[in-house]
LUMVO-968463 format. One record per residue: y, z, x of N, C-alpha, C in turn. Coordinates in steps of 0.001 Angstrom, whole numbers, always signed. Atoms other than C-alpha are relative to their C-alpha. Example, Ala and Ser with C-alpha at 12.3 -4.5 7.8 and 13.67 -1.06 7.14 Angstrom:
BEGIN
<node><n_v>-1190</n_v><n_w>+0</n_w><n_u>+890</n_u><ca_v>-4500</ca_v><ca_w>+7800</ca_w><ca_u>+12300</ca_u><c_v>+1200</c_v><c_w>+0</c_w><c_u>+900</c_u></node>
<node><n_v>-1190</n_v><n_w>-60</n_w><n_u>-820</n_u><ca_v>-1060</ca_v><ca_w>+7140</ca_w><ca_u>+13670</ca_u><c_v>+1090</c_v><c_w>+730</c_w><c_u>-770</c_u></node>
//
This chain:
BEGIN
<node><n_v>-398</n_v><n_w>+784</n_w><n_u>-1139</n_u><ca_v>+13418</ca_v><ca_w>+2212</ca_w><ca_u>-1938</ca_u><c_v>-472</c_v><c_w>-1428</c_w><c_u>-209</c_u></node>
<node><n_v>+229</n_v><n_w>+1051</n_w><n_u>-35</n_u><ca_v>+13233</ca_v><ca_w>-1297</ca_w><ca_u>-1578</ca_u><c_v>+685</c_v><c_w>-788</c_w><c_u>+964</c_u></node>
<node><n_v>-667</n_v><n_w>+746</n_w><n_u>-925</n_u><ca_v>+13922</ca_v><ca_w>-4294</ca_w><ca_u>+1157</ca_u><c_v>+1190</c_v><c_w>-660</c_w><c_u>-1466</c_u></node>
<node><n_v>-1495</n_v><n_w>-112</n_w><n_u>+558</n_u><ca_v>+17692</ca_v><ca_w>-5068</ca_w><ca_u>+77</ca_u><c_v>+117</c_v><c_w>-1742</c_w><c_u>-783</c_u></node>
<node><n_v>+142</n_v><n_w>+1336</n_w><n_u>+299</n_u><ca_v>+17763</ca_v><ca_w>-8454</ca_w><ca_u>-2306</ca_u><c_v>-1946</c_v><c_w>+154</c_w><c_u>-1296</c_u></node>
<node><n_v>+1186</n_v><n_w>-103</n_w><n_u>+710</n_u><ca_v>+13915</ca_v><ca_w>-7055</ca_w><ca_u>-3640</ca_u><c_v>-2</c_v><c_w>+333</c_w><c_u>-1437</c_u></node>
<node><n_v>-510</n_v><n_w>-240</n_w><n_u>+1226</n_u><ca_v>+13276</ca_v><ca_w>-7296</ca_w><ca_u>-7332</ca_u><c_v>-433</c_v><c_w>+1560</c_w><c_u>-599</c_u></node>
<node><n_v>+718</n_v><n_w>-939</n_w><n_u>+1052</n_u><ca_v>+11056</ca_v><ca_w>-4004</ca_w><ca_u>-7747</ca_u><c_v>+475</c_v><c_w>+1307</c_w><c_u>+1221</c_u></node>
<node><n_v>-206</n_v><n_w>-1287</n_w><n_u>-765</n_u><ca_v>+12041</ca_v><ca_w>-377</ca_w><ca_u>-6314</ca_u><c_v>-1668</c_v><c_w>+1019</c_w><c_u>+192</c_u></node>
<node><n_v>+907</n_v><n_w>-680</n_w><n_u>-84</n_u><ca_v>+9364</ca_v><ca_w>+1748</ca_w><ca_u>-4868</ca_u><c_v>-82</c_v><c_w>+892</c_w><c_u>+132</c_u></node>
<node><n_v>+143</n_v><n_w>-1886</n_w><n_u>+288</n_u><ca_v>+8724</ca_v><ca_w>+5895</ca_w><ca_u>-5428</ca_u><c_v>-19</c_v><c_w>+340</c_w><c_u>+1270</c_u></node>
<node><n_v>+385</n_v><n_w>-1318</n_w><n_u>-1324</n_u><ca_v>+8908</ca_v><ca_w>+7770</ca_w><ca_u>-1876</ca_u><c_v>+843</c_v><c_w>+1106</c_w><c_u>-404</c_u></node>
<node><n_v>-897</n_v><n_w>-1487</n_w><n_u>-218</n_u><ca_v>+9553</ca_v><ca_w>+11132</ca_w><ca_u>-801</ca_u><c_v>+824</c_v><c_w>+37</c_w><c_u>+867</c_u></node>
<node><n_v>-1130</n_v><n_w>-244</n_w><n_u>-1348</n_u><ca_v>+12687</ca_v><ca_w>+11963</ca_w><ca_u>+1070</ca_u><c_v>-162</c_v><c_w>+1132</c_w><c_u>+390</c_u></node>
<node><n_v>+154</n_v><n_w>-1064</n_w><n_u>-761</n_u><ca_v>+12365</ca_v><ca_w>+13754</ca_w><ca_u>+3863</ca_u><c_v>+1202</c_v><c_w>+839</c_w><c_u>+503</c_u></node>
<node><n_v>-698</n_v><n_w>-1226</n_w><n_u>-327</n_u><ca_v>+15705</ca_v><ca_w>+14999</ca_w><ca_u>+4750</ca_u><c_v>+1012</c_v><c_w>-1413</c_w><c_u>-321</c_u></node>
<node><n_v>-1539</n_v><n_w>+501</n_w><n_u>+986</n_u><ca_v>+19216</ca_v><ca_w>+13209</ca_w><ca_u>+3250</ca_u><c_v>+1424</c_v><c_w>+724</c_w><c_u>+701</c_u></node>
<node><n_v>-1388</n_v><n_w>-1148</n_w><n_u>-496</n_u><ca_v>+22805</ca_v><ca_w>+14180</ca_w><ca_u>+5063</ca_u><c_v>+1053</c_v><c_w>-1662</c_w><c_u>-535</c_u></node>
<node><n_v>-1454</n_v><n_w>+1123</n_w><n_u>+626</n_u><ca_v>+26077</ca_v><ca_w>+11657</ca_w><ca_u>+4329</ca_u><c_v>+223</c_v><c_w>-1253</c_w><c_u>+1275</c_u></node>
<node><n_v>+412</n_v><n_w>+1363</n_w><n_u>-961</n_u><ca_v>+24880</ca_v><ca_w>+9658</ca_w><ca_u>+7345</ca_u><c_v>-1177</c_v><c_w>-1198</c_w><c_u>-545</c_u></node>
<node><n_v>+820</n_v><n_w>+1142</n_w><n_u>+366</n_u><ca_v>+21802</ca_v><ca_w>+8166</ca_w><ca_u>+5739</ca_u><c_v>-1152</c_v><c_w>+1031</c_w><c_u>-504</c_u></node>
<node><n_v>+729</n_v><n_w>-506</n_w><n_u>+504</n_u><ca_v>+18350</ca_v><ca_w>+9122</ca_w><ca_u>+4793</ca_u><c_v>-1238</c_v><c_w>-530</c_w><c_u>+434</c_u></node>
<node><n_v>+1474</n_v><n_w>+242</n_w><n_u>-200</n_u><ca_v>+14738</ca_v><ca_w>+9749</ca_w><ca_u>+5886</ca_u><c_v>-965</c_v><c_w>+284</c_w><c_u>-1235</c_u></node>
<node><n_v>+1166</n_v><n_w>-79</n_w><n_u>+1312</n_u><ca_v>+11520</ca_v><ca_w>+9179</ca_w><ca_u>+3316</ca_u><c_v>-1203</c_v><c_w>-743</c_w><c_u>+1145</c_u></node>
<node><n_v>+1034</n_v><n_w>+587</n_w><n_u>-116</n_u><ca_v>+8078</ca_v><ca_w>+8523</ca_w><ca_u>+3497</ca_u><c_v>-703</c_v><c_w>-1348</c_w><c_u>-669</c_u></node>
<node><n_v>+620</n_v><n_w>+1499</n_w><n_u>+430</n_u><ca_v>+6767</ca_v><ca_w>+4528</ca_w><ca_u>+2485</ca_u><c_v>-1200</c_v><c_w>-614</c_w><c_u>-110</c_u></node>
<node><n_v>+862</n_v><n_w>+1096</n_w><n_u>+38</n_u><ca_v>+4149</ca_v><ca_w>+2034</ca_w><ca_u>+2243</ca_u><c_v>+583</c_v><c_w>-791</c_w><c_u>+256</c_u></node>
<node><n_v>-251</n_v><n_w>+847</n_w><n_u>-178</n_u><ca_v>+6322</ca_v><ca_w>-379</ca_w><ca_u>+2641</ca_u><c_v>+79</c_v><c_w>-91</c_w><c_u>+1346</c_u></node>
<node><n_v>+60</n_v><n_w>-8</n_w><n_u>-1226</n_u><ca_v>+6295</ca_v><ca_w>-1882</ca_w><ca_u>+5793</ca_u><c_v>+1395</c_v><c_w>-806</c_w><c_u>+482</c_u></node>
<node><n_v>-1625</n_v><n_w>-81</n_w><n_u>-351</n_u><ca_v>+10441</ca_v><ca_w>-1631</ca_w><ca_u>+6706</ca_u><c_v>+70</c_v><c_w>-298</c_w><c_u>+1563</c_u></node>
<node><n_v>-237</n_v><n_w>+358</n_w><n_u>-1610</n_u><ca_v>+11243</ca_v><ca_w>-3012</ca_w><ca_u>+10211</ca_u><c_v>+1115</c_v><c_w>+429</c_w><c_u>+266</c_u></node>
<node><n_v>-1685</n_v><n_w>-509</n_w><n_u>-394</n_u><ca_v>+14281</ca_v><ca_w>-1378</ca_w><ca_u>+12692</ca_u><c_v>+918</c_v><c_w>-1495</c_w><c_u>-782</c_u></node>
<node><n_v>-659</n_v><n_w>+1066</n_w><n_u>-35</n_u><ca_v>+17059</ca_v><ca_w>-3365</ca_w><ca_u>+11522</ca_u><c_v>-144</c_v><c_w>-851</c_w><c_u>-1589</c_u></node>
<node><n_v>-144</n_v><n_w>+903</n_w><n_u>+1770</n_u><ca_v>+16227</ca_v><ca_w>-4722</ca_w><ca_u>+7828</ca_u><c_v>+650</c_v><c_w>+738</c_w><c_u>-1429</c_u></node>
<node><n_v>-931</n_v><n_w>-638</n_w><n_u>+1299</n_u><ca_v>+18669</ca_v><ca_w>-4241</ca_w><ca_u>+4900</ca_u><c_v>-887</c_v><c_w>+823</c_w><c_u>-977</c_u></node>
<node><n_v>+684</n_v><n_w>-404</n_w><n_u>+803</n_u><ca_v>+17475</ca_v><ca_w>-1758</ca_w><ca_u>+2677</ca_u><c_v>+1166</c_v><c_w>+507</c_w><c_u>-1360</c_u></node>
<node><n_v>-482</n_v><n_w>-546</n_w><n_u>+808</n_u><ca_v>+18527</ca_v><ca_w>-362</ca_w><ca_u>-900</ca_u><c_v>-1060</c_v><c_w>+1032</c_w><c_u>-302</c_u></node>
<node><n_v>+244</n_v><n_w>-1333</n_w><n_u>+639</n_u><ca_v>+17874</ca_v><ca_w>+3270</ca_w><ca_u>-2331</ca_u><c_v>+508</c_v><c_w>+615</c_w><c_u>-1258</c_u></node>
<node><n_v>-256</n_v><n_w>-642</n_w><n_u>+1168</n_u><ca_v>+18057</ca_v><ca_w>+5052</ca_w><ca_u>-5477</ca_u><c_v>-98</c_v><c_w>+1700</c_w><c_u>+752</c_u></node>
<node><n_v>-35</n_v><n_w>-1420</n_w><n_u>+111</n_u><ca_v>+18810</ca_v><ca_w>+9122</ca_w><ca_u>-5097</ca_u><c_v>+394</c_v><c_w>+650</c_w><c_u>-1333</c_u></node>
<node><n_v>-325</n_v><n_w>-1196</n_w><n_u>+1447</n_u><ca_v>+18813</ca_v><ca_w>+11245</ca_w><ca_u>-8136</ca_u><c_v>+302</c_v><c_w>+1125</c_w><c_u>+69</c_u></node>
<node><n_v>-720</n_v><n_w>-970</n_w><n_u>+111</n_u><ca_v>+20852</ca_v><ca_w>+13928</ca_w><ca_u>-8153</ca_u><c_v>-352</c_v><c_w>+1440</c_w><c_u>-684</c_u></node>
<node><n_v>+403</n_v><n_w>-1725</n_w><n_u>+1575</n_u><ca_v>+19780</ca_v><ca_w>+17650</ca_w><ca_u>-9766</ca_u><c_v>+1544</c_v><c_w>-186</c_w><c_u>-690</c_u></node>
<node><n_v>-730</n_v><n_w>-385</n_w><n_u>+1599</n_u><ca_v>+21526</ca_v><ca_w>+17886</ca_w><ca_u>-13269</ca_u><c_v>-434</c_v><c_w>+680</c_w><c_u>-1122</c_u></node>
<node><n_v>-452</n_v><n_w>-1063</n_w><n_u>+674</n_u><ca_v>+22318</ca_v><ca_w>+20131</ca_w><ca_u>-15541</ca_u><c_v>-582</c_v><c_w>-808</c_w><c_u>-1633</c_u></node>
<node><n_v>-1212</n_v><n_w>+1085</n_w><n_u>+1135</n_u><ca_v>+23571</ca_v><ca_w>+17489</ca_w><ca_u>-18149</ca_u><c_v>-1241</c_v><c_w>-923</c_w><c_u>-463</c_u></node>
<node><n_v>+982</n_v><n_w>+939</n_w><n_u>-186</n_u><ca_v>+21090</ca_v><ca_w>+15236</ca_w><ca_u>-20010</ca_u><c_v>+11</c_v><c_w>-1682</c_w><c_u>+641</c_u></node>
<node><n_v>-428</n_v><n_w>+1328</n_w><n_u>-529</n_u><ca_v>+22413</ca_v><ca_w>+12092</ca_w><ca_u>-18572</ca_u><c_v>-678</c_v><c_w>+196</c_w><c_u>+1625</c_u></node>
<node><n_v>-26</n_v><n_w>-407</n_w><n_u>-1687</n_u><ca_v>+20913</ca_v><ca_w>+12011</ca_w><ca_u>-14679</ca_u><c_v>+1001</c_v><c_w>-929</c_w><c_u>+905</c_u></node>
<node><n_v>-622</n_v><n_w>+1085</n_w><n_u>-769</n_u><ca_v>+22908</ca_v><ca_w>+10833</ca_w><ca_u>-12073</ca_u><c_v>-493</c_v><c_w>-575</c_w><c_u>+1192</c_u></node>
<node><n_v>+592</n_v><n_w>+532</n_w><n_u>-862</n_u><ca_v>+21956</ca_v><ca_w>+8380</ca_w><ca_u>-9620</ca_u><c_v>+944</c_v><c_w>-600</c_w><c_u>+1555</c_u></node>
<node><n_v>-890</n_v><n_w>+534</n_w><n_u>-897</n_u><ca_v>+23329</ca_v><ca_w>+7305</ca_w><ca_u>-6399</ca_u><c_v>-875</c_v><c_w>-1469</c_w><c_u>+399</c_u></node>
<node><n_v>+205</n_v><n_w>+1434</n_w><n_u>-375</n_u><ca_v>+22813</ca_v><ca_w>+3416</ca_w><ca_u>-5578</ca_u><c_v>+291</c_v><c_w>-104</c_w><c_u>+1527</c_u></node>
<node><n_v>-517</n_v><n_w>-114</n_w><n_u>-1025</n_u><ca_v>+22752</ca_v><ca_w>+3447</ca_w><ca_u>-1863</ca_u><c_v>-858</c_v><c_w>-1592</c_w><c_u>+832</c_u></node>
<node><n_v>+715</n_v><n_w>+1127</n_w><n_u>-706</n_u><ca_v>+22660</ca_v><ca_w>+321</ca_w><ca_u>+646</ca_u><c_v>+49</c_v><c_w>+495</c_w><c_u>+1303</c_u></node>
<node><n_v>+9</n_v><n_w>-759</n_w><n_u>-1514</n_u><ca_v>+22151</ca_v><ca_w>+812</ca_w><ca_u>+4703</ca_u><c_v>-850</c_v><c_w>-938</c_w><c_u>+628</c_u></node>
<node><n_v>+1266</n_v><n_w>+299</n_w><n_u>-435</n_u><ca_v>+19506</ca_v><ca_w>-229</ca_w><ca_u>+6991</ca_u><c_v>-906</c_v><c_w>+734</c_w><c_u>+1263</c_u></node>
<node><n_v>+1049</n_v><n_w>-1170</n_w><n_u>-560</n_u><ca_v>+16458</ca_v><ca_w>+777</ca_w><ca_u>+8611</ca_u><c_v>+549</c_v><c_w>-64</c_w><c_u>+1665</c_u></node>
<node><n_v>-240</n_v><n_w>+27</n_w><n_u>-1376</n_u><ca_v>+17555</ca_v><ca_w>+2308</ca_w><ca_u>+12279</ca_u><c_v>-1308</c_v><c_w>+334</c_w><c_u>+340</c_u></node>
<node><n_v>+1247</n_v><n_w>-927</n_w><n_u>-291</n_u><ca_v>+13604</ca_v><ca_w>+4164</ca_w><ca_u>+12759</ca_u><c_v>-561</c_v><c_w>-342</c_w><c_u>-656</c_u></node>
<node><n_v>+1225</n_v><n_w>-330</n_w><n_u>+243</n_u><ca_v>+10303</ca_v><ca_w>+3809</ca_w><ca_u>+11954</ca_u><c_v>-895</c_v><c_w>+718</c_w><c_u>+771</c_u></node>
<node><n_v>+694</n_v><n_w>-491</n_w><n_u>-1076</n_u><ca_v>+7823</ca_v><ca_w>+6040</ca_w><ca_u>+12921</ca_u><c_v>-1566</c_v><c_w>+589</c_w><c_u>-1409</c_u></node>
<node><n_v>+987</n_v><n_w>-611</n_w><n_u>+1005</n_u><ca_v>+3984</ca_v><ca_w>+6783</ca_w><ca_u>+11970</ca_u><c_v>-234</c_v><c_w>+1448</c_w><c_u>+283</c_u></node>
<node><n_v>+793</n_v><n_w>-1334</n_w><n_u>-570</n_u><ca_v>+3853</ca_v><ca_w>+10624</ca_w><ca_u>+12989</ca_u><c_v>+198</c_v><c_w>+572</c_w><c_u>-1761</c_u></node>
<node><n_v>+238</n_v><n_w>-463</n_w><n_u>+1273</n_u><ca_v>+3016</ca_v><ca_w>+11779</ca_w><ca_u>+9554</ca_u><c_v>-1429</c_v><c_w>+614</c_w><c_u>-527</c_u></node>
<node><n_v>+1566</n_v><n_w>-157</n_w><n_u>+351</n_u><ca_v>-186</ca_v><ca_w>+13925</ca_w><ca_u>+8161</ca_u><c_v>-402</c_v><c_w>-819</c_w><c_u>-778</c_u></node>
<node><n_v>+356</n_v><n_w>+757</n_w><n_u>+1059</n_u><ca_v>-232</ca_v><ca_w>+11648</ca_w><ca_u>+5346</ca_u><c_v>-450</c_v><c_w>-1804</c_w><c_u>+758</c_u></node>
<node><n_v>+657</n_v><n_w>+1904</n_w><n_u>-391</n_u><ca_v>-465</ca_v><ca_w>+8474</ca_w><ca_u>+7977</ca_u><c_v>+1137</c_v><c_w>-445</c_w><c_u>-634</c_u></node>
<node><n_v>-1208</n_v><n_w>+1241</n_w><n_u>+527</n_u><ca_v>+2598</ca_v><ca_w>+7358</ca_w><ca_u>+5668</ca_u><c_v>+1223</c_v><c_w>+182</c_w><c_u>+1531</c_u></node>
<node><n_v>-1593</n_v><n_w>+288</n_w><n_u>-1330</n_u><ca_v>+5871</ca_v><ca_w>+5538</ca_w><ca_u>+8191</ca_u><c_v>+813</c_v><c_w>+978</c_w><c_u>-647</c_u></node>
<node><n_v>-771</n_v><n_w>-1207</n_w><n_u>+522</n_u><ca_v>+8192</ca_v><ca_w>+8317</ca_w><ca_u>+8013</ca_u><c_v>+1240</c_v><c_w>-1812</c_w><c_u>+566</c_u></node>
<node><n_v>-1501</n_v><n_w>+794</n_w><n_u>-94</n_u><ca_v>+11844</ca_v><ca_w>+5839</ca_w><ca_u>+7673</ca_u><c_v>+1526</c_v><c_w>+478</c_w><c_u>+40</c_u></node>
<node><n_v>-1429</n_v><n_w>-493</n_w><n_u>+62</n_u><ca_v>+15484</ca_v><ca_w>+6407</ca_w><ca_u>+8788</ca_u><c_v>+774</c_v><c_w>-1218</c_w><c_u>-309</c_u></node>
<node><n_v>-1074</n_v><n_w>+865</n_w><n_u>+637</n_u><ca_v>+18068</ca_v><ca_w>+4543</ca_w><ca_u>+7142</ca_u><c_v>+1231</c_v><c_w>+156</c_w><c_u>-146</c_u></node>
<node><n_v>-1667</n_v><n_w>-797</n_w><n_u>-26</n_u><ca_v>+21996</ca_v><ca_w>+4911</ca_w><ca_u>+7292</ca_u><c_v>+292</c_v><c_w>-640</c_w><c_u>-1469</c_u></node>
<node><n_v>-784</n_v><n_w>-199</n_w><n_u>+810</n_u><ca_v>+24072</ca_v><ca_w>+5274</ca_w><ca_u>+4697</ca_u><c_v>+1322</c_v><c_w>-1015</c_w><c_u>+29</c_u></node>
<node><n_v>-1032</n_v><n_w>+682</n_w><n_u>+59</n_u><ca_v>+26662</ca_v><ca_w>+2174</ca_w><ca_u>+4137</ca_u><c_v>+694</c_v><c_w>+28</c_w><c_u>-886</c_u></node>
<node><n_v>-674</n_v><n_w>-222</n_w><n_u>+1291</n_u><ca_v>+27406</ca_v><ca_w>+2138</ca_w><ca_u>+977</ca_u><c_v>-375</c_v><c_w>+931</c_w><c_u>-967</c_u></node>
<node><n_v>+925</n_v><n_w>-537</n_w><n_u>+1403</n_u><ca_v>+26887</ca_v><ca_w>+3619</ca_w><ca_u>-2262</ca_u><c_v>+1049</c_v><c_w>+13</c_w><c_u>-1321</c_u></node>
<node><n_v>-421</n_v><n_w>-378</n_w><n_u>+1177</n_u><ca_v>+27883</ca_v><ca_w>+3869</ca_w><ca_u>-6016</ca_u><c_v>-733</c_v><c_w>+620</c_w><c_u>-1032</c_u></node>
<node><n_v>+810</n_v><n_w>-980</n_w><n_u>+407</n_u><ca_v>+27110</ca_v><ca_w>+6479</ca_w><ca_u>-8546</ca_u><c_v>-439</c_v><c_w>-1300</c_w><c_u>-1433</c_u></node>
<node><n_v>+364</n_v><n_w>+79</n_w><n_u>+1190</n_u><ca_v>+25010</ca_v><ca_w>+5405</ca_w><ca_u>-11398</ca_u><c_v>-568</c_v><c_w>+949</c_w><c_u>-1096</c_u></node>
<node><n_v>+586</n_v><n_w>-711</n_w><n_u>+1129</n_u><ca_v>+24290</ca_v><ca_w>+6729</ca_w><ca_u>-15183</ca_u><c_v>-1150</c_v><c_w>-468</c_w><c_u>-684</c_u></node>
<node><n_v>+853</n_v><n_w>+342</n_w><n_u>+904</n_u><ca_v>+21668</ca_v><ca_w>+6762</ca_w><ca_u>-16736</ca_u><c_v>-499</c_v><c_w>+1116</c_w><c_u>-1305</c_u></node>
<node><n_v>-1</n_v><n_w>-532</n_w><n_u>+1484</n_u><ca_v>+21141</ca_v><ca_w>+7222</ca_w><ca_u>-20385</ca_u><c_v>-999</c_v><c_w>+61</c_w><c_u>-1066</c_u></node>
//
């Protein structure tokens, strides 16, 4: 994840993913309302993985988490698949 325009992507866990958008856990500190970009990696088979490039922005933040990490909701605007090789 990363704010949308940022040069470095950052590792969370997603918490639950549907074709509306997607919740994860952060450090970053994402405000309602700010463009975000996402990477999703796909289970494969195949040695190539595939990636989905997704843009959206944050509708939710919230700290109810054991970890203390902002749990984040984000919609789903765009996306294109990427390869990687």
């Amino acid at each position: 994840m990363r704010p949308a325009g940022a040069a470095k992507f950052e590792t969370c866990e997603t918490r639950n993913l549907s074709s509306g958008g997607v919740l994860f856990q952060s450090q970053t500190a994402f405000e309602v309302g700010d463009p975000i970009e996402y990477r999703i990696t796909l289970p494969s088979t195949a040695q190539d993985a595939v990636e989905l490039l997704c843009r959206g922005k944050v509708i939710r933040r919230s700290a109810k988490d054991t970890a203390d990490l902002p749990q984040v909701a984000a919609t789903l605007e765009r996306y294109e698949f990427v390869r990687n090789k």
